[in-house]
N, C-alpha and C positions, 0 to 999 in steps of 0.2 A: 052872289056873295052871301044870301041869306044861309045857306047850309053851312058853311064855312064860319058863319060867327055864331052859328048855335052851340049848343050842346054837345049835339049830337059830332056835330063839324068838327069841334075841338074833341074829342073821342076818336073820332076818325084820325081828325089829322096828326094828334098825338100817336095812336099805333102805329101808322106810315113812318111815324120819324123812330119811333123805338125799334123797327123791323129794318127799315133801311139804315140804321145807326148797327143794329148786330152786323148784316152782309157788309157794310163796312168795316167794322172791324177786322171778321173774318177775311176780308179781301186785304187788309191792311199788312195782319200776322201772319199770311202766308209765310211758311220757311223760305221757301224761295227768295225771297223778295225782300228781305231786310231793309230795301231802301224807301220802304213806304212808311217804317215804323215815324219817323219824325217827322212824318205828312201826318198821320194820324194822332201824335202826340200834339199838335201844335192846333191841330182840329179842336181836337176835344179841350182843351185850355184854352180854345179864343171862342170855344161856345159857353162853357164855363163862367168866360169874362160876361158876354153875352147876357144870359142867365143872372146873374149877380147882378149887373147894371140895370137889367128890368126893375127886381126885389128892389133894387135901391132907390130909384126915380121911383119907383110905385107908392115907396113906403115915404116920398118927403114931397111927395104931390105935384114932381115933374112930370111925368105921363100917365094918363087912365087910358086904359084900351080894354076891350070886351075880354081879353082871355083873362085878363087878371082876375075875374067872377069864375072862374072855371075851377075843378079843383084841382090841387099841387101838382099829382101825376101829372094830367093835361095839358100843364104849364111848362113840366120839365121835356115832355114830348115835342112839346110845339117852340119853345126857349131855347131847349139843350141838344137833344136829341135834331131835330133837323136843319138847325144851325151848324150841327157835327158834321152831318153828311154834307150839307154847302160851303161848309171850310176845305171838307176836302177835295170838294169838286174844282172848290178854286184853287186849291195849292195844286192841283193834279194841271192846270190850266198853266200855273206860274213855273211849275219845274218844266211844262213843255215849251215855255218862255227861254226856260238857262239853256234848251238844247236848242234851240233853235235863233237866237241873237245872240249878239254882245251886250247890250244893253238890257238885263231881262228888267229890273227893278225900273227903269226909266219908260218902258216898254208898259209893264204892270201900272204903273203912275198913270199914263195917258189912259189906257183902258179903263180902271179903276173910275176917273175922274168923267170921259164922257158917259160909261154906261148908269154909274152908280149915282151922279148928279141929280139927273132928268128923273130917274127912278125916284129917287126919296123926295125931291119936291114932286112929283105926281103921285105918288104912293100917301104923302102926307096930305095934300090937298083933298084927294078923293076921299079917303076913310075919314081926313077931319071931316069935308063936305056929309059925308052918310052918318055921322055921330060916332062910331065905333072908336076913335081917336081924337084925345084933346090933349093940350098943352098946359100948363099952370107954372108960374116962380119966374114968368119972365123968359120961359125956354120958349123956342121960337124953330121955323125951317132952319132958318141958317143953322144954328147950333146940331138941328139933326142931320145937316147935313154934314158937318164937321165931325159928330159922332160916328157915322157911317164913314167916313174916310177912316178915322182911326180905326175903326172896325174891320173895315177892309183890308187894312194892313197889318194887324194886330198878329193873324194865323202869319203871315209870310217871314215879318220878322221871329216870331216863334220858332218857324221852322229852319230857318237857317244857324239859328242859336241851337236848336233841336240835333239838326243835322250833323254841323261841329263837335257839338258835345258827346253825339255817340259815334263821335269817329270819323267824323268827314265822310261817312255814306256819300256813296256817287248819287248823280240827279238821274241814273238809267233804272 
């Protein structure tokens, strides 16, 4: 993890997310393919949300974490940018949810909840354990874990408002 919270690491990992954010797009606006556009609109607005939410806990002293030392670029690479491309990974997960069950949203619920759980209380324990992440104002796991569930669902509901709105695009 030392490379990773450097400098250096946040550079790195900042270009990965702005390069893998273009081929997204690019893969997004194919002509072809109009049914990607409200996967990728709902991406880019729950990384957005994303993004915002950091600035805002950072600025009232709910979370400190090493990137926030980095500078702005860095932060919208490693905040925006590859939160973009994992909203879309996941809405591309969720619409092969709608084609594949009846129940996709109920389906996504159960998933959501055992992978994303374990994850953020172990992802929180370890980097609070290494110092890289602290808490302040009374926030707590529980609460990030409850941030992380609205999180999770934040792109899907998007996308389905997305989807309707330009038209009821199919999920193929």
């Amino acid at each position: 993890m030392g490379l990773v919270e450097s400098p250096l690491g946040g550079l790195v990992l900042a270009l990965a997310g702005f390069i893998l954010l273009a081929i997204t797009v690019a893969w997004a606006l194919s002509p072809a393919r109009r049914t990607r556009r409200p996967q990728l609109l709902a991406a880019l607005a729950s990384a957005a949300v994303v993004f915002l939410l950091n600035m805002l806990a950072k600025a009232v002293g709910i979370w400190e974490w090493y990137g926030y030392r980095l500078p702005m670029m860095q932060q919208l690479g490693m905040l925006f940018a590859l939160p973009s491309v994992l909203f879309t990974l996941v809405l591309g997960g969720y619409r092969q949810l709608e084609l594949r069950t009846r129940r996709p949203l109920l389906m996504y619920a159960l998933i959501a909840a055992i992978i994303l759980v374990p994850v953020t209380v172990g992802g929180d324990l370890y980097t609070m354990n290494r110092g890289t992440l602290s808490f302040g104002r009374g926030y707590t796991i529980f609460y990030d874990v409850l941030i992380g569930q609205a999180l999770v669902w934040l792109p899907v509901v998007l996308y389905l408002l997305f989807r309707r709105a330009l038209g009821g695009l199919t999920t193929h």
